[in-house]
N, C-alpha and C positions, 0 to 999 in steps of 0.2 A: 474502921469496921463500923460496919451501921448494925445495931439487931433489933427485931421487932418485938414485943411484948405479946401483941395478937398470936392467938396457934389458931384458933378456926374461924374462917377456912384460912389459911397458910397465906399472908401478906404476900406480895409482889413489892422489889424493891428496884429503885432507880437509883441513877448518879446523875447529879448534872454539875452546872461551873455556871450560877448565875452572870450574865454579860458577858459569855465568854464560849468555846466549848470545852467540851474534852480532850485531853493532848490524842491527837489520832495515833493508831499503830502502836504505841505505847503503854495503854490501859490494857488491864487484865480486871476482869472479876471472877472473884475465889466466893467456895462458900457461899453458893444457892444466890449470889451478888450481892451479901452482905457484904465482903472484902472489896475495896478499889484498889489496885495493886498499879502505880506509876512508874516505869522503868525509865532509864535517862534523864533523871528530873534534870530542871534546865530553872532559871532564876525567871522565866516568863510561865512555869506551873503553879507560880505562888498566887494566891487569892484564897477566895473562898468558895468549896463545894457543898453541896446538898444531897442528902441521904433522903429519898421520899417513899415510905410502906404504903402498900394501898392493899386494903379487900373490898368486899360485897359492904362491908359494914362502915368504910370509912379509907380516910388514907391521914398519916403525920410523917411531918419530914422533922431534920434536922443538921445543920450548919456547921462546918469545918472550916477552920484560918488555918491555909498552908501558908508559915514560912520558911523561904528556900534564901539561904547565905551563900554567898557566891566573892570573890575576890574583887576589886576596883575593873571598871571598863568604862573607857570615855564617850562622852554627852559631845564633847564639844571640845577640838585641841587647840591651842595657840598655835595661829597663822604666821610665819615669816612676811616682812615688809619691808620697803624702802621709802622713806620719808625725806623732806627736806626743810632747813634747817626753820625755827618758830613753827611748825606744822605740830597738829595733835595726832593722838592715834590710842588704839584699845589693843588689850591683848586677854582674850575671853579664856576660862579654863574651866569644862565643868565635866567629872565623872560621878558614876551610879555603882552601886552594889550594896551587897549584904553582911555587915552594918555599914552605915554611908561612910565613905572614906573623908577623910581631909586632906585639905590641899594645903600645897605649902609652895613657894615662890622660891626660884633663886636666880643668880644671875653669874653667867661666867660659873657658877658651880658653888658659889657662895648662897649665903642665905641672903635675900635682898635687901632685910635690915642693915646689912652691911656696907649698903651701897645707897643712900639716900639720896631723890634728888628732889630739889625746890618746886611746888605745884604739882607732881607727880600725885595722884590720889588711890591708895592702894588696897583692892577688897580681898576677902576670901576668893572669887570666882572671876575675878580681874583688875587690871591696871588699867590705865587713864591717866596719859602722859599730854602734857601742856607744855607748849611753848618748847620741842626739841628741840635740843643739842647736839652737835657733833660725839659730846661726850657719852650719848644713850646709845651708841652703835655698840651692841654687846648681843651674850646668847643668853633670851633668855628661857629658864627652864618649870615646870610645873611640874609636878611632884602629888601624886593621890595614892593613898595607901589604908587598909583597915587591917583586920587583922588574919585577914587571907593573902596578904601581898602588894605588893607597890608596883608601880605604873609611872614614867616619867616620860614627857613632852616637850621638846625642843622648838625653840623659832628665834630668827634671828633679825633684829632690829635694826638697820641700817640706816642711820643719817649721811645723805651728801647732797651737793648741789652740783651740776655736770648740764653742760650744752645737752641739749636731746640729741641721742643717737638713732639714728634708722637701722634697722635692723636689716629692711629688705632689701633685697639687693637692687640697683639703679638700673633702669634702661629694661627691667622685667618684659616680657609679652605676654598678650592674654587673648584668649578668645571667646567668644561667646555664639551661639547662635543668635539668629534674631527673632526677639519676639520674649528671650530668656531674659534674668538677670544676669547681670557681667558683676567680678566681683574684684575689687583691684586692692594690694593688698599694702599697706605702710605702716612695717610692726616698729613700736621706737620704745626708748628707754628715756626719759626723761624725769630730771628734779631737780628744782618743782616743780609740778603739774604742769604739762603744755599746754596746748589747741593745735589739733589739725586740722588745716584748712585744705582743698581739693581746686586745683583749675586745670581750665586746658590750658595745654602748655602754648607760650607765648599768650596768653590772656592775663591782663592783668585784675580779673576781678573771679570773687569764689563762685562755686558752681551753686545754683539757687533752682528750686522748686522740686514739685512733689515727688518725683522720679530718684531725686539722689539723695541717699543717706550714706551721713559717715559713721560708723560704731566704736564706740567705746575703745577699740583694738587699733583703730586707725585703718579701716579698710572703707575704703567706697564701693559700694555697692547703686548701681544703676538700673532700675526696674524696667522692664518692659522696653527693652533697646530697637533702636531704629538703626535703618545704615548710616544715619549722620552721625552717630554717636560713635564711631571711630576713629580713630585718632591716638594725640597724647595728651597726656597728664600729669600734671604736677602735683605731687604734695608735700605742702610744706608742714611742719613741726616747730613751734614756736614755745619758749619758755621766756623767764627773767635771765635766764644764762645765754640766750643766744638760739639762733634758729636754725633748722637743715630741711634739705628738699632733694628729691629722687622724684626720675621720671617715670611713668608705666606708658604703655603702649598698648592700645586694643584693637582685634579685629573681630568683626562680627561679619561671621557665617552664616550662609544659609540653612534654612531648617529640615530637616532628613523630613521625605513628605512617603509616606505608603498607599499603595492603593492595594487590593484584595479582589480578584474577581474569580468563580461570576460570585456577585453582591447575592447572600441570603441565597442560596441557590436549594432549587427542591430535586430530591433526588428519589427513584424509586429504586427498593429495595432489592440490594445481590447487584444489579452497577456499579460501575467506576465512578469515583469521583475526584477529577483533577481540579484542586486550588494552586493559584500562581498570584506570588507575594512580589508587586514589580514597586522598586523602590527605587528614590531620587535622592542624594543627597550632597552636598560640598564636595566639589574635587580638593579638596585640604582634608576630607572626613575621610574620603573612600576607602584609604587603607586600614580604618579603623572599622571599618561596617560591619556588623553582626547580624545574623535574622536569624530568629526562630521563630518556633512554632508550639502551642500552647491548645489544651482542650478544656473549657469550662476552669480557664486557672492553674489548670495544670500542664507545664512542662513535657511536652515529648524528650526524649532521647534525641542524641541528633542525625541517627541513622534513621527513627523510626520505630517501631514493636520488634521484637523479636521473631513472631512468626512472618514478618516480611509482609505482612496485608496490609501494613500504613510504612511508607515508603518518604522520608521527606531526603530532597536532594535540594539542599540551598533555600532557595526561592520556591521547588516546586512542593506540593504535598499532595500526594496519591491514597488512595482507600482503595483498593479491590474489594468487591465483594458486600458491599457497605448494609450497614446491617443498623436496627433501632437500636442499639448502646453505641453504634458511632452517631448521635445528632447530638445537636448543641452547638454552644459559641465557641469557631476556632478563630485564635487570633495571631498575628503575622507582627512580630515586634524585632523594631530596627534599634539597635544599640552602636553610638559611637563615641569618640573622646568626650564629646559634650552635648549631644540630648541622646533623649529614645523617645520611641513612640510607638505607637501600636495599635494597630487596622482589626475590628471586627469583621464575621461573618457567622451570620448565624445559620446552618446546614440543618434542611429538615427531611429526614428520611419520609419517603412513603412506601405505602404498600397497598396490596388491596384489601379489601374492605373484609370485617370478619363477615360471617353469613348469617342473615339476622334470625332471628329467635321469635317462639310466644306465637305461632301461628295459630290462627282462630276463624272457625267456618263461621258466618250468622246469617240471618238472614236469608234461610235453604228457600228456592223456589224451582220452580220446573223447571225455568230456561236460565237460571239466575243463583247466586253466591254473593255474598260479599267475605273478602278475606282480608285479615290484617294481621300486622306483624309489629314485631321491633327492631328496629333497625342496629346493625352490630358496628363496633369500632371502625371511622372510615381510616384510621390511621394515618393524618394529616392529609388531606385528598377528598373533599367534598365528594359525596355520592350523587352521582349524573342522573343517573335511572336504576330502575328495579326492574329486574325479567322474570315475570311468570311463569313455570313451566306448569303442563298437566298428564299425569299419565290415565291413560283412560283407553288405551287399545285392544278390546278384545281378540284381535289375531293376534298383535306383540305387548302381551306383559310387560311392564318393566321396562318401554320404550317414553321417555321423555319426550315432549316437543312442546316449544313456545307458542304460549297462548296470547299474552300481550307484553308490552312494556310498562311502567309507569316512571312519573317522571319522581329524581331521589328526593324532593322536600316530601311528598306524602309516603304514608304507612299504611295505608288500605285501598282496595277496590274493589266494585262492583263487576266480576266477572260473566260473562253472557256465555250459556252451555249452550248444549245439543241434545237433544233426546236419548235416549237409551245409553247412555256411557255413563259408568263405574269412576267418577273423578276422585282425582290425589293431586295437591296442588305441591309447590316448592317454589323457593324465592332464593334470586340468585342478585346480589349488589353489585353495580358497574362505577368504577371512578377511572379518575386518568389512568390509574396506573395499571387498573386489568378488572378480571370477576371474581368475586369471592367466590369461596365453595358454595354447593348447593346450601337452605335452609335442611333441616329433618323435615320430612315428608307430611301435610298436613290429613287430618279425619278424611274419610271419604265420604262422597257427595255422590247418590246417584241419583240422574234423571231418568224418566218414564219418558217409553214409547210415543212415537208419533207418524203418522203418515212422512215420509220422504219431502222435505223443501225446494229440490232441484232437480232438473235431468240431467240426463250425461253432458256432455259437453263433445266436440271435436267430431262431428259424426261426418263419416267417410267414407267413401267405395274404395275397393280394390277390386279387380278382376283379374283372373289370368285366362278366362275362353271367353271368344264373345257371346253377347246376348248373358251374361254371367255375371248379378253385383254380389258380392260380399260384403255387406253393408259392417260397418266395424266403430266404436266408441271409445271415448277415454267411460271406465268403470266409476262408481262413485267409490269414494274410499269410506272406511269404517267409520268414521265421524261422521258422513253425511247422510248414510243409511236409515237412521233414526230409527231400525225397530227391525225385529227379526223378518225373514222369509223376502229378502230381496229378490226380485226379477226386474224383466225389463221389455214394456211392450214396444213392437218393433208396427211401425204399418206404414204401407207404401200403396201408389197410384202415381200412372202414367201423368203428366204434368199436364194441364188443360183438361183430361180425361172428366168424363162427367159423372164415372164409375167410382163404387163403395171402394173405400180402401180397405187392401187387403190386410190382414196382418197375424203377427206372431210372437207368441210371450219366450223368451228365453232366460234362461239363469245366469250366460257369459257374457259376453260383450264382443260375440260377432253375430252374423247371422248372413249363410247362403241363400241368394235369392234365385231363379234364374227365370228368364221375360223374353218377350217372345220377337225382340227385334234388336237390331245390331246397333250399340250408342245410340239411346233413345233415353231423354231425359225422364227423369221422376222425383215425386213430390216425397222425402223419407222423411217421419219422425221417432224419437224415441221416447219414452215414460216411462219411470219410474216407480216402482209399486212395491208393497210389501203388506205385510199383515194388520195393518191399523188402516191402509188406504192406499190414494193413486198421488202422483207427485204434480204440480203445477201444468196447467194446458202446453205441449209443445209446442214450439213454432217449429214448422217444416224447414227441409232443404231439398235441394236440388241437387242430383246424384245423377251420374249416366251410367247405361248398360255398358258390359266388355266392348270391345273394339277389337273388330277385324282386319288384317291387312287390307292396304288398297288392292285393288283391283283394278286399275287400267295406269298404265307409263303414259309419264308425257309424251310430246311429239319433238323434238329439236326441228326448229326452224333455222338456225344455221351457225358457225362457227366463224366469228371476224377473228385474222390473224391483227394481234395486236404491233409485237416485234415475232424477233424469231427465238423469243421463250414464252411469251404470252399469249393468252386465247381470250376473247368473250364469248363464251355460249349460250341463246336462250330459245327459250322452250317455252311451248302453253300450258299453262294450266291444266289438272285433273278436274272433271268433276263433282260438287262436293258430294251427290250420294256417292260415288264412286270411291270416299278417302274412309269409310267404313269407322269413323274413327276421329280423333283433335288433330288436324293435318298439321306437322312439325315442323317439316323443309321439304327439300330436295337434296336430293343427294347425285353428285356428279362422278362416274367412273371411267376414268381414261387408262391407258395403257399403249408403249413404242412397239410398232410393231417390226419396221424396220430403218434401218441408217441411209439418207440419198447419198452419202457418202462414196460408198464401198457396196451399196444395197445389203448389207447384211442382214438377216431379219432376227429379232429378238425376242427371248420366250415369253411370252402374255405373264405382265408384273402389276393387277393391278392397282391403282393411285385411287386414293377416295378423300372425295372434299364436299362436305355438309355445306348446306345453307339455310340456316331457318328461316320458320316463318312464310306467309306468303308472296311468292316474286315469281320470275320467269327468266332469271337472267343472272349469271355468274360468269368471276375472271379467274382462272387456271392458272397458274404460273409454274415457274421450274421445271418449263423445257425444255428438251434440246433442241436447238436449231438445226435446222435441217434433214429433219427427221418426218416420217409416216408415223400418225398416230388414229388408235379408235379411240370413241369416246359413246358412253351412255349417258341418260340422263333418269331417275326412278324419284318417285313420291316416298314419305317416309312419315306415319303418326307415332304415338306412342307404343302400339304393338309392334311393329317394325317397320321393314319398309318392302314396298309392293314392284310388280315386274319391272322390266329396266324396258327403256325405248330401243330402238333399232340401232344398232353401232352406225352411227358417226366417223366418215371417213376423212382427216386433215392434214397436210404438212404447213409446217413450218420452216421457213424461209431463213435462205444463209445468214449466218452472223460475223461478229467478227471474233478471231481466233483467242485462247488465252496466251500468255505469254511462254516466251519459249521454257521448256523445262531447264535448260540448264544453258549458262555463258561463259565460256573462260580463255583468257589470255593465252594463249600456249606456247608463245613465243615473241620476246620483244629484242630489237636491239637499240644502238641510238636513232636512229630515227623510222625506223618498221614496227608493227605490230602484227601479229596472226591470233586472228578471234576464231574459235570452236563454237559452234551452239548445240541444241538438240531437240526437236520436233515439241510441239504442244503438245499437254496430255488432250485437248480436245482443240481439234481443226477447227468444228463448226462449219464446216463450206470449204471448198476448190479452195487449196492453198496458191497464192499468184506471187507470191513471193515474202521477200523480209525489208526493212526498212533500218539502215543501220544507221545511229549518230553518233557524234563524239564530240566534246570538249574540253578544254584544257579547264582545270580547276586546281589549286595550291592551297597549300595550309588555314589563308586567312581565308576563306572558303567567296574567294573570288571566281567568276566563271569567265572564262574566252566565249568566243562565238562557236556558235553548234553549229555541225557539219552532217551533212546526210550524205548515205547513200541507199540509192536503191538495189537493192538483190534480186532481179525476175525470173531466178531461176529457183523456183521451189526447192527443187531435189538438195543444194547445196547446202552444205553444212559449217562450212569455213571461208574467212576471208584475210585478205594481206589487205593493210592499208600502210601507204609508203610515206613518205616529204612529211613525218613528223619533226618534230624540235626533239634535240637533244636534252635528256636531263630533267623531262617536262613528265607531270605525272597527268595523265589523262583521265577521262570516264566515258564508258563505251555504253551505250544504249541500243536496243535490240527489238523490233514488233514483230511479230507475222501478222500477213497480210492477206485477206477473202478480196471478191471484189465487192465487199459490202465496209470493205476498209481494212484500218490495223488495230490490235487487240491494246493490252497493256502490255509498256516495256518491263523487259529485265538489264540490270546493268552491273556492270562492272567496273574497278576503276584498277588502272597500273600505271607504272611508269618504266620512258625509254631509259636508255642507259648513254651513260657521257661518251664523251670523244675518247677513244683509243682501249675502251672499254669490251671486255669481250662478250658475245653473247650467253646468255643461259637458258638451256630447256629442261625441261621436265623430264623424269623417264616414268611413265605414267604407269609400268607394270612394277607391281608390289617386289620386292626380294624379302623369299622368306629369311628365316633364322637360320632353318640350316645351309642355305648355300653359302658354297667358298667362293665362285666367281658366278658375274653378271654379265652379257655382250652388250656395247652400248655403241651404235651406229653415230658415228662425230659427224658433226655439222659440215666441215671441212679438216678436208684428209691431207697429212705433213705441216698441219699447226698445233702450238701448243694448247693444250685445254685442261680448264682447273674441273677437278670430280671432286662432286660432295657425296658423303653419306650422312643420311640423317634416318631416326626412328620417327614414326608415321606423326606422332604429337607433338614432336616438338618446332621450338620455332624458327623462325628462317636461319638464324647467325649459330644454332645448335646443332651442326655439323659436327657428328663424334668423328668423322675422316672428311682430308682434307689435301689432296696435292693436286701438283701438277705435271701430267702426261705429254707427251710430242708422240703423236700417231707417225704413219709410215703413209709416203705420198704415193699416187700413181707409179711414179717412174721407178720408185722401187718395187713394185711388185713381180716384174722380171727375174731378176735377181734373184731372188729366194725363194722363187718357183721351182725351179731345178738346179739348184746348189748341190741334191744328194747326188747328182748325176756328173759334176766334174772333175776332173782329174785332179785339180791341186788341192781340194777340198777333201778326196779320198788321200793322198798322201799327205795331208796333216794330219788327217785321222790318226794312220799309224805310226807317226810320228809319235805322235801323244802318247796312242799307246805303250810304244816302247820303254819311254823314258819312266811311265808308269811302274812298268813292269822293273825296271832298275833300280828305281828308289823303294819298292816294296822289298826288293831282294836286300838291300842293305839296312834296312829298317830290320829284318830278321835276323843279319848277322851279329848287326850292334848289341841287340837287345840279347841273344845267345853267348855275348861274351861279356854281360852283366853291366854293360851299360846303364850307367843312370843319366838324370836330368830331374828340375827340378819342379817339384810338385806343383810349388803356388807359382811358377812362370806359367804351368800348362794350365791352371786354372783362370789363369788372366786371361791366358789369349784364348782359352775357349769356355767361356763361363755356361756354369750350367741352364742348361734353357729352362728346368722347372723351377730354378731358386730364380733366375732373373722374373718369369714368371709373377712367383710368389711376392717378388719387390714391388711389382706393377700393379699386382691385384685386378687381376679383367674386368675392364670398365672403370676400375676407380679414375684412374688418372685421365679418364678422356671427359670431364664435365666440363663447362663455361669456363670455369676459373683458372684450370691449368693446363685449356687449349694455347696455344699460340697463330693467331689467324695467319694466313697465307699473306704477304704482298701483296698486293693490290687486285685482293679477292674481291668478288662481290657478291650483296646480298639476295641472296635467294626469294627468286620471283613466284615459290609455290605458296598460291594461295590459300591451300587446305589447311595450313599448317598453323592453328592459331597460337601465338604465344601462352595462354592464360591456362592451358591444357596441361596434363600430369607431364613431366621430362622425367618419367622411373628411368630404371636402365631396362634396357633391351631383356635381360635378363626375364623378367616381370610379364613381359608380350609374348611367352610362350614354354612350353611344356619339351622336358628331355633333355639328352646330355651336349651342355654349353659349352663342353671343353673343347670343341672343335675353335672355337677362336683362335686357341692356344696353340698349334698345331704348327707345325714348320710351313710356311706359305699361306695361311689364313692369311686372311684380309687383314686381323688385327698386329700379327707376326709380322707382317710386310708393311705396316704404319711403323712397328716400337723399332725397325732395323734402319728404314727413313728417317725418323729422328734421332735413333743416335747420331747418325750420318751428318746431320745435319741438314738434312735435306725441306727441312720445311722452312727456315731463313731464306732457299737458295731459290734462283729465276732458273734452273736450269733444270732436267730432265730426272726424275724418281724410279726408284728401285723397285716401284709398286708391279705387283704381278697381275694386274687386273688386264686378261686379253684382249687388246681392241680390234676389232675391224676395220683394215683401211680404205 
């Protein structure tokens, strides 16, 4: 407790701890801080503190000794050791407290007076042993105590002498990188005292120079390693009892190397930013490798942020969105068994530039400003330029537009005005990365009126009647005006004319003229004028009056046929008072009137083809050959175009034909063909016949010799050609022919069919869906012949039916002409019927005297046709896969039929009820009764109900 003597004014007191301070957290003052109140004293609050009063009038302190009494605690304990045998050694023992304790010595648990031995020299605070003995191997003990409690400390003194032992195990491996220290280890027990000595193994001399040290522990260590420095090592352990040595083994690794790109990279601000950490290191490391990633020091997570806008995966690290608290040094650190390292890059975000500040008019003049500013944050991004804007638009308030640039190191310039605008300036900062917002709006500047500095610009006629200018300008805009009450003097004269120019003040920017001659040049100018004055001297232009159509057609001097689609026509000239007008072209108008063909004649269609510019002479093309045509020829300026010449009467001369519309095979066997054609869609001239060729061609697309024939009979439409090769696929080529020659072929290509092979034709009428039968006229009548059917798209081998027929010969056709008319033929009739009529009669007795039989026999031998049906599924069972082709069928020579085409079912190709297939003698009814039969394995004659004609 401190108290002051002083009452006025009222002391102020302190506490302090001369050389020392206050115990923190534990001081209290009581008692306006007269009281120091110490909670937990502790034996380091002992010293001295000071009580210091102070007023207006003075200050006195005064001085406290705290002593604090605390129990024994040690300074310093006796060390355990092993000595060997004449060796010296200490054994220190010092503790502190409050009163000081005393020490007391014993040994084995005795008091060590007990235990005396020769040159031993024994203090309070330690022993000091000379010349040891085996006999000094004991415990000895220290002993400190006052009168707060005792403290005692053990150590144990060991005298022996022993071979040095290693401790580390022999044949050890070690690794280091290079460039590291290696650190090899040979822990031993030895006494007396050894020396370790260090070599490479098999060398018999010690490792020497500034690179290797051995420490006190027996470890070598090897500074700054090279790849030479790999290998083994021996270390030996030498005393007076005898030596030991153990091998080590070291390899040195290469050093994990990083790279970090892109290096310092600048990013502008709300972008992505990909860093990619590519790293090299020991394939002995690899499976130890680590990489992370770090910001200014700090550790990321190793997924990244939580909100998912810094993304690292491995090696990569991603930012979306990157913002000024992502800049700074990130760094890419490789950790493995034995180095790390770690790759900077320092990421500097930009943006653009704040908008500078502090704008200031000076310098007001009439035509003239100087304005300056301060330039705002470029936010790492030099500033490139400054954009001026000014608003000063008396039609659009509040419409900004660029006055100048300046370049970004300066902060002012001298701006050049315009007369009567109301100016407001604004500064807008450009860097790489975009513009800052506008500056605040600077004071306003206004200039005084001035006569106009320029005239219109673009001055123009337009007319729509002749003898009519509409003389027309670009307007000046509100900045050029310089001063209220704008007009615009207009004044014109004939060009050469030695006459006053006319003229006229208007307020727009047209002005109707109308003159007294048709396209006749004139001198126009325009001025500028307002209420202070007239604008700079005009220079004239030269404008013409409207234009009128021409007024006289050329003349055609004559029409060269070029071929028999092409013409050249030319013609004279108009002239030029006559083109009223800028003469453009000419213009050519033909039209067929009729065909020398057939003479048909054709309704007037007419063709129109320009030619600018001045000529006499144009070529026509995309005619018909051998056709009657008219033709005119008219002038054309930019009013239109003027009367046409006299029609032009021409034909054009035969051509040759185009190619035939259509070509096809229609019948091949092994060594015949029959080719179809079918007329050109245009003749072109007297058709005199066709020109047919053919040659043999095979897979590897070798050709035979080409074969002609000529056709001279126009009218024909088909040909046999015989003494082909068996088996050979051919190509059949096709022209018609004018006598002005033959057009372009068409071809086709097929192939004959082998020896013993039968023929196949086409039946070129459709069969709808719903018929049940088709008549099909055979090639030869009383042989057998295989029928396909196929749907229109599928391809040749996609025959959903498939047999084979034997038609009825000649000779039989007698026969079963009048069969109804014989006699033996009527008594079999009723023959038949009799027996009919018998076994119906007992089929009614049986069944009246309750005959039975047995259910599933009569369902065997007559199964129902709509469950067998339903087995079959119509159409399922007839696709590619679970047809079975015929013997020695062939493939079908219809060329319409491409493979690559839909194979739906038939089902698909038409509208209404399909159950007609199903039906007792349908077409498909009379296939499933065939194959049960067995009949599609078989060479011999089918059940099929399809009627032939013989």
């Amino acid at each position: 407790m401190c108290s002051a003597l002083g009452q006025k004014p009222t002391p102020q007191v302190e506490w302090s701890k001369p050389g020392s301070e206050l115990p923190k957290g534990r001081e209290t003052k009581e008692n306006y801080g007269k009281t120091l109140k110490i909670e937990n004293i502790s034996y380091h609050d002992k010293g001295n503190y000071r009580c210091t009063a102070s007023n207006l009038l003075g200050k006195a302190s005064h001085d406290f000794h705290i002593i604090v009494q605390e129990p024994p605690r040690w300074k310093k304990k006796p060390q355990s050791a092993v000595y060997s045998t004449g060796s010296s050694g200490i054994l220190l023992c010092e503790a502190e407290g409050e009163p000081q304790p005393t020490i007391k010595w014993r040994v084995n648990g005795f008091p060590i007076e007990n235990h005396p031995f020769p040159g031993d020299v024994m203090f309070t605070r330690e022993i000091s042993f000379t010349n040891l003995q085996p006999n000094h191997t004991a415990v000895y003990q220290c002993e400190a105590s006052n009168i707060h409690g005792t403290i005692l400390a053990s150590a144990n003194i060991d005298v022996v002498d022993v071979v040095p032992l290693i401790k580390t195990k022999n044949e050890e491996n070690y690794a280091t990188v290079l460039g590291y220290s290696a650190f090899l280890h040979c822990e031993y027990f030895a006494s007396p005292k050894a020396t370790v000595i260090w070599e490479v193994a098999d060398e018999a001399h010690p490792l020497e120079g500034s690179r290797y040290h051995t420490h006190e522990n027996g470890t070598l260590e090897i500074y700054r390693t090279t790849e030479e420095d790999a290998g083994s090592y021996s270390c030996w352990v030498d005393n007076a009892m005898g030596k030991a040595v153990i091998t080590a083994n070291l390899d040195i690794r290469n050093a994990t190397k990083l790279k970090v790109s892109p290096k310092n990279p600048r990013i502008p601000k709300s972008h992505m930013l990909e860093l990619h950490c590519e790293s090299q290191c020991d394939s002995h490391l690899k499976h130890t490798l680590k990489l992370s990633w770090s910001k200014d020091g700090e550790t990321f997570d190793i997924n990244g942020t939580e909100d998912g806008r810094i993304v690292i995966d491995g090696a990569n690290l991603t930012i979306s969105n990157i913002s000024v608290e992502d800049q700074g040094i990130y760094s890419c650190s490789a950790q493995t068994a034995l180095d790390s390292i770690s790759e900077k890059t320092q990421v500097t975000v930009l943006g653009v530039p704040d908008p500078p500040g502090s704008l200031l008019l000076s310098e007001r003049q009439n035509r003239s400003v100087r304005l300056s500013w301060e330039a705002g944050d470029d936010h790492n991004s030099n500033i490139s330029e400054y954009i001026i804007e000014f608003e000063g638009n008396r039609e659009e308030p509040g419409k900004w537009q660029e006055l100048t640039r300046i370049p970004g190191e300066e902060t002012e310039a001298v701006l050049s005005l315009a007369p009567y605008v109301r100016y407001q300036f604004r500064v807008i900062a450009v860097n790489e990365v975009g513009r800052s917002y506008p500056s605040q709006p600077s004071d306003h500047h206004e200039t005084p009126p001035a006569a106009p500095d320029k005239n219109p610009q673009n001055i123009r006629v337009q007319a729509s009647q002749p003898k009519e200018m509409i003389i027309k300008w670009e307007p000046l805009k509100s900045m050029e005006q310089n001063g209220p009450g704008l007009e615009y003097r207009v004044s014109w004269k004939p060009q050469g004319a030695p006459e006053e120019w006319e003229e006229e003040t208007v307020t727009n920017h047209t002005l109707r003229v109308m003159t007294p001659t048709v396209y006749a040049p004139y001198d126009v100018q325009v001025q500028a004028i307002n209420q202070l004055g007239s604008g700079p001297e005009p220079q004239p232009v030269t404008l013409y009056s409207g234009e009128d159509y021409p007024s006289t057609a050329p003349v055609i001097h004559g029409v060269d046929v070029m071929n028999s689609t092409l013409v050249k026509v030319t013609w004279s000239s108009i002239p030029k008072e006559t083109v009223h007008g800028l003469l453009r072209g000419y213009q050519i108008n033909w039209w067929k009137t009729k065909s020398l063909l057939d003479g048909r004649t054709h309704p007037k269609e007419v063709n129109i083809l320009r030619f600018s510019g001045q000529r006499n002479s144009g070529m026509v093309p995309s005619l018909d050959a051998f056709s009657e045509y008219h033709l005119t020829v008219l002038a054309y300026n930019s009013k239109g175009a003027g009367p046409e010449s006299e029609a032009y009467i021409f034909q054009t001369p035969e051509g040759v034909p185009e190619q035939p519309s259509f070509l096809k095979v229609i019948k091949v066997d092994k060594d015949t063909a029959t080719l179809s054609w079918g007329l050109p869609k245009k003749l072109n001239g007297n058709l005199t016949g066709y020109l047919l060729q053919y040659q043999i061609i095979n897979d590897t697309y070798e050709i035979g010799e080409l074969n002609e024939i000529n056709v001279t009979t126009p009218s024909k439409s088909s040909w046999h050609l015989s003494n082909l090769n068996a088996t050979t696929k051919y190509k059949f080529y096709l022209k018609a022919c004018t006598s002005k020659g033959c057009g372009k072929p068409i071809s086709e290509e097929s192939a004959t069919l082998g020896e013993g092979s039968k023929g196949i034709r086409k039946i070129t009428e459709g069969v709808n869906l719903t018929q049940k039968i088709h008549p099909v006229e055979v090639l030869v009548p009383g042989a057998e012949h295989i029928v396909h059917l196929m749907t229109k798209n599928w391809g040749d081998n996609d025959s959903i039916f498939q047999d084979v027929i034997e038609t009825r010969g000649r000779e039989y056709a007698g026969l079963y002409d009048d069969i109804s008319t014989q006699g033996w033929f009527i008594g079999l009739m009723c023959a038949i019927a009799l027996l009919t009529l018998i076994l119906l009669t007992i089929c009614f007795v049986k069944r009246n005297r309750g005959g039975k039989y047995s259910v599933k026999e009569k369902e065997d031998l007559h199964p129902d046709p709509e469950v067998q049906s339903a087995k079959d599924e119509t159409f399922g069972e007839y696709s590619d896969s679970d047809e079975k082709p015929l013997k020695g069928s062939l493939r079908s020579l219809n060329r319409n039929m491409q493979p690559t085409e839909s194979a739906d079912s038939l089902v698909e190709y038409g509208e209404g009820d399909h159950s007609i297939f199903n039906e007792d003698g349908s077409f498909i009814g009379a296939y499933t009764g065939a194959k049960e039969k067995g009949s599609v394995e078989s060479n011999g004659s089918s059940t099929a109900t399809f009627p032939l004609r013989a």
